[in-house]
C-alpha positions in Angstrom: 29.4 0.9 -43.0 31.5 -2.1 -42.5 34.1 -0.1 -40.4 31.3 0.5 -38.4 30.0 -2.8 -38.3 33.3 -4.1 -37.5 33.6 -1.1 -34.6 30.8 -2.5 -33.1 31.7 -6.4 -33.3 35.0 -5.2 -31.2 32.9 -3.9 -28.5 33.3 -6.7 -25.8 29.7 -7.6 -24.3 27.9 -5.3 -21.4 28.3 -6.8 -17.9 25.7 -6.7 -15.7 27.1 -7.7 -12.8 26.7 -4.3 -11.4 22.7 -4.9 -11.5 21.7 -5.0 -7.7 20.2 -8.7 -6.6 16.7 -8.3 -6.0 14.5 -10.3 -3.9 13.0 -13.9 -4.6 9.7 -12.7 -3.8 7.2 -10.3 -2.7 4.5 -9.8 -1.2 2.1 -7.6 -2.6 -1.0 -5.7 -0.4 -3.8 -4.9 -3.3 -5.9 -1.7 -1.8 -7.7 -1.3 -4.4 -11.1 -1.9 -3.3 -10.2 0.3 -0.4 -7.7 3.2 -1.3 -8.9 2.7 -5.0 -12.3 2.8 -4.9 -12.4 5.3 -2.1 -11.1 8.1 -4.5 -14.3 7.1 -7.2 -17.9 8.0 -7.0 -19.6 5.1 -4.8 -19.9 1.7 -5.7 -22.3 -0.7 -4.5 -21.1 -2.8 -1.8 -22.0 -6.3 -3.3 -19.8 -4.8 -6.9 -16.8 -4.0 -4.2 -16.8 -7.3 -2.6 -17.2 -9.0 -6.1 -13.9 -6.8 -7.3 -11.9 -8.2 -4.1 -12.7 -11.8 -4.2 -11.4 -11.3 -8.5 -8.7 -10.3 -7.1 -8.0 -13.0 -4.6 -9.1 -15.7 -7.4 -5.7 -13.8 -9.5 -3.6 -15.2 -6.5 -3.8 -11.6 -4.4 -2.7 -13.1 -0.8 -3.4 -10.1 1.2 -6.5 -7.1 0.4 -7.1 -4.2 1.8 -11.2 -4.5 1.3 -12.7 -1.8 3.6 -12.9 1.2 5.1 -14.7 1.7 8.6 -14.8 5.3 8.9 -17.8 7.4 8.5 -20.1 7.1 6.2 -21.4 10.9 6.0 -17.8 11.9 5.6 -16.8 8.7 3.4 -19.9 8.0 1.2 -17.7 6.0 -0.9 -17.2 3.4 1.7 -20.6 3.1 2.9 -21.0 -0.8 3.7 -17.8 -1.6 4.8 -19.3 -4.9 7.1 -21.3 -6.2 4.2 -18.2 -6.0 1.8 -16.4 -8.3 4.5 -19.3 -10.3 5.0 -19.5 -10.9 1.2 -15.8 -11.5 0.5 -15.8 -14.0 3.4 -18.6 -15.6 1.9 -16.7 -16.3 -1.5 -13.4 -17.2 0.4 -15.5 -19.9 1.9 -16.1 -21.7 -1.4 -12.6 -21.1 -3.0 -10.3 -23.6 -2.9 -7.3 -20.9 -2.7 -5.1 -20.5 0.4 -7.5 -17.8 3.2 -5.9 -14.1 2.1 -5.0 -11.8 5.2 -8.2 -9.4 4.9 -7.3 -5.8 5.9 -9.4 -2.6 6.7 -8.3 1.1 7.7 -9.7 2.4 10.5 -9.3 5.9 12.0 -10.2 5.9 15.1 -11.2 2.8 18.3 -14.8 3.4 17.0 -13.9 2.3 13.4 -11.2 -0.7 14.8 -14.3 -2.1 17.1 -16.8 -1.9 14.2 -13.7 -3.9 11.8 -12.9 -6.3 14.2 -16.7 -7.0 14.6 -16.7 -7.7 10.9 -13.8 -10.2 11.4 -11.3 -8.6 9.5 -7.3 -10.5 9.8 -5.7 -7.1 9.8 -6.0 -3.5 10.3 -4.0 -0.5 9.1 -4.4 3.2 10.6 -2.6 5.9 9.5 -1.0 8.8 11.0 1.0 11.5 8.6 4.6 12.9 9.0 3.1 16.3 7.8 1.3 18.1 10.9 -1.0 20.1 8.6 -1.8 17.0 6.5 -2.6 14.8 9.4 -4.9 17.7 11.0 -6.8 18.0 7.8 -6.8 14.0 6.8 -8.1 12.7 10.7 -8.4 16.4 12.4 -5.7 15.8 15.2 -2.7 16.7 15.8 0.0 13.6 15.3 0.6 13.2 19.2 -2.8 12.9 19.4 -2.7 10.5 16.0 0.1 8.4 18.4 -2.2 7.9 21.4 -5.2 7.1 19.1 -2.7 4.5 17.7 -1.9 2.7 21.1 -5.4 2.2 21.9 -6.1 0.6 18.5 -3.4 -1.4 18.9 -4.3 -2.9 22.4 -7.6 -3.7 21.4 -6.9 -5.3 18.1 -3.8 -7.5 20.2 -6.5 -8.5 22.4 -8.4 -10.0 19.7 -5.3 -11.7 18.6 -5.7 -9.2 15.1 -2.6 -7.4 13.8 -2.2 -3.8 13.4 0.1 -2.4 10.2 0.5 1.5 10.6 1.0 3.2 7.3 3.0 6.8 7.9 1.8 8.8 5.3 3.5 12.0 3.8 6.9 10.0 4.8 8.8 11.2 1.5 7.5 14.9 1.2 4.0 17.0 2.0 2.2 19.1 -0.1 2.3 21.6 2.9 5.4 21.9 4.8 8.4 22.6 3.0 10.2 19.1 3.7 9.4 16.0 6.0 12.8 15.1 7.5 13.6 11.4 7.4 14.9 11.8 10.7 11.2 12.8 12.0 10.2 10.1 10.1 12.2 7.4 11.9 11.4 8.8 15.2 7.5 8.7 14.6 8.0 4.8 13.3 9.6 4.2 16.5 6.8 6.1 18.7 4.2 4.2 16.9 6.0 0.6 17.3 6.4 1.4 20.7 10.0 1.1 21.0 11.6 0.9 24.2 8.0 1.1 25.9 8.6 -2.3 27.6 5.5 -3.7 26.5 3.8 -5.4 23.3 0.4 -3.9 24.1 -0.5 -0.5 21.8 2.5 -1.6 19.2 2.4 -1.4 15.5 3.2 -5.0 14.2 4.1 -3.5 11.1 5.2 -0.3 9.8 4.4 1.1 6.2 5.8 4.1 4.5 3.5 6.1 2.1 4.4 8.3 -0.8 1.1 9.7 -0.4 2.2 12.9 -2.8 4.3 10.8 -5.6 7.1 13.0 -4.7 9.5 10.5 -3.7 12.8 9.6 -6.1 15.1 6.4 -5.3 17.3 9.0 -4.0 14.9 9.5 -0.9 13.5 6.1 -0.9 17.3 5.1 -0.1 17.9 8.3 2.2 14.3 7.4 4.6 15.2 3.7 4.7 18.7 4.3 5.8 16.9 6.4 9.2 14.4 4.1 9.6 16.9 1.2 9.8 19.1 2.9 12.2 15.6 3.9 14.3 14.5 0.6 14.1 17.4 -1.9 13.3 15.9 -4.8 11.6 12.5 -3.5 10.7 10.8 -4.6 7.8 8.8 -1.6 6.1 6.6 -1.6 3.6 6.1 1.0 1.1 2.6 2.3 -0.3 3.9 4.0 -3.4 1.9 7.1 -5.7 2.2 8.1 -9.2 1.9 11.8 -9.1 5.0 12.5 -11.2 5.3 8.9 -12.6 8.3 7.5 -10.6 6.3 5.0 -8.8 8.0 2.1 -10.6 11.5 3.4 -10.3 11.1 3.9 -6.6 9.9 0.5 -6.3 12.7 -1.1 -8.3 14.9 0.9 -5.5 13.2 -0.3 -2.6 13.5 -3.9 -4.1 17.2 -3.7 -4.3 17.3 -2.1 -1.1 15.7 -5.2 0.0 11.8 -4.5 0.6 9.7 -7.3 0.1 6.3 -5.9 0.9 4.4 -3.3 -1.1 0.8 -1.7 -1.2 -0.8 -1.5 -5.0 -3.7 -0.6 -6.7 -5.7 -2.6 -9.4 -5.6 0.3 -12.7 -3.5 2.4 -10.4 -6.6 3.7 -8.6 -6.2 6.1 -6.0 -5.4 9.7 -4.6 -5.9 11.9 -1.5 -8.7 14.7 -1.5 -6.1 16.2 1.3 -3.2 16.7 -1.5 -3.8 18.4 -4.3 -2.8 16.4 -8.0 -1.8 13.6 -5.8 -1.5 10.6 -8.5 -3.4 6.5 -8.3 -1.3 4.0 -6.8 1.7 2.2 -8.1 -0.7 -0.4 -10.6 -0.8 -3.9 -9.5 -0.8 -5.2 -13.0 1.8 -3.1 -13.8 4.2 -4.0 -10.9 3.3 -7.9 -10.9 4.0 -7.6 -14.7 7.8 -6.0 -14.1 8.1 -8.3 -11.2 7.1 -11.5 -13.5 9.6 -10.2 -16.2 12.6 -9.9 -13.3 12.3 -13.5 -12.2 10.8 -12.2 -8.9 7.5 -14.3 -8.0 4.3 -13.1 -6.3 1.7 -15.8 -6.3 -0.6 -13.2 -8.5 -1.3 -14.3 -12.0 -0.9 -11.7 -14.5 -4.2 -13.0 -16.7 -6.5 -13.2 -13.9 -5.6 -9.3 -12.3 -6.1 -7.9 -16.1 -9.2 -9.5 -15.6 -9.7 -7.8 -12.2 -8.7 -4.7 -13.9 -11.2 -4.6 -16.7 -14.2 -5.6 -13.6 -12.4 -2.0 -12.3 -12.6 -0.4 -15.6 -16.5 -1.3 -15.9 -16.8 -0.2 -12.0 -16.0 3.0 -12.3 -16.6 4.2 -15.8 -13.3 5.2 -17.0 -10.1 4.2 -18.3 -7.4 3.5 -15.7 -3.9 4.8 -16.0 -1.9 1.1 -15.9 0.1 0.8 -18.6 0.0 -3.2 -18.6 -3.4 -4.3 -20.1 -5.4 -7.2 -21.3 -7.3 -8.2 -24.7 
């Protein structure tokens, strides 16, 4: 025993100067009420506004609260106007800083009826996998491209930005493989590089792990393309937990140098388009890694497990976030 002890008192300490520098900050996009809830049985309009302005009182500066797509083939989303009427209605009696309020639309039908609303932002999606985007929006992704433009030039009109989250961007649950080269050539169709012309651009571009198959190996590998596509672009990533890497790829991204990510309250989420597709990345789990790393996000950690256990009540279940409250 003490030739071990002494053994182990000659070992000089660990450096950790090989740790990679990660950023100051982050900002963090909770979809929850949108992405989260859409994957649940319905919830009352008035509980789903309530959920989004508990998460803006936690210090959430940006929410994805709505979904303006069909409510026949979304019943889950039903009420998307009176959720944004309701959370603008808190946010005008809060004292905290106005949060950018997001919805997904799939179509110009869907952008009109969300700018109507007055929604800040909106985010549309178009996949890297054909056969996913066919089944998720039923076009092909030319078609997905156009649809884009013209979203695009109405929301710039209105002075509203447009995010477009490329889903499927680290692997399909159809084709084989999505090449990161394909990839960075749809993120520069959508952003309209080259075209001459800010009208029908993306003002931001975010890459989804819709399947959780991603590893920091390809987070690393479809970031390199997307920088050489699009040389100072700053993605963001909308991460899923299907194998539970969604962490790990996030702490890559970080020290790759993204500062912008999509979450989930209770890791909520999933695809009905890709089969044993995992929740989100959990806000409360990736604010509490973030708080323990010295990297700040504005979101306090007390308030979101409160947010979390208003989710827990919503939809009548345990969440899968590791991190939780009393």
């Amino acid at each position: 025993m003490r030739q071990s002890r002494a053994l182990l008192d000659s070992v000089p300490p660990v450096s950790r100067s090989h740790l990679p520098t990660l950023p100051g900050r982050v900002t963090i996009r909770e979809v929850g009420p949108r992405d989260g809830l859409q994957a649940e049985q319905p919830v009352h309009p008035e509980q789903r506004a309530e959920l989004a302005a508990a998460l803006v009182d936690a210090g959430v500066t940006r929410i994805e609260a709505a979904s303006f797509v069909s409510p026949t083939a979304v019943p889950s989303m039903a009420g998307a106007a009176e959720v944004i009427a309701r959370l603008r209605d808190h946010l005008a009696r809060s004292s905290r800083p106005q949060p950018r309020v997001t919805a997904l639309v799939p179509n110009v039908r869907g952008a009109e009826d969300a700018l109507a609303a007055g929604v800040d932002e909106l985010t549309v999606t178009v996949a890297a996998s054909p056969t996913y985007n066919e089944r998720n929006v039923r076009r092909s992704i030319d078609d997905s491209v156009l649809e884009i433009a013209r979203v695009a030039e109405l929301a710039h009109r209105q002075g509203v930005a447009v995010d477009v989250v490329i889903s499927c961007a680290f692997g399909s649950p159809y084709e084989a493989a999505i090449r990161p080269e394909f990839v960075a050539d749809l993120a520069s169709r959508v952003a309209g590089d080259g075209a001459g012309s800010d009208a029908g651009r993306a003002d931001a571009i975010t890459l989804a792990d819709t399947t959780g198959v991603a590893t920091p190996a390809v987070i690393d590998t479809v970031l390199s393309n997307l920088d050489r596509a699009l040389p100072g672009v700053d993605p963001g990533l909308h991460l899923h937990e299907t194998r539970g890497t969604a962490l790990a790829n996030a702490y890559a991204a970080l020290a790759l140098g993204v500062t912008r990510f999509d979450t989930s309250v209770g890791g909520l989420g999933g695809s009905p388009f890709a089969e044993g597709a995992g929740g989100n990345l959990a806000t409360e789990d990736f604010v509490a890694f973030l708080d323990a790393s010295g990297v700040e996000t504005g979101i306090e950690l007390d308030r979101l497990l409160g947010a979390a256990r208003m989710t827990r009540q919503l939809v009548g279940h345990e969440l899968s976030s590791k991190v939780r409250g009393p």
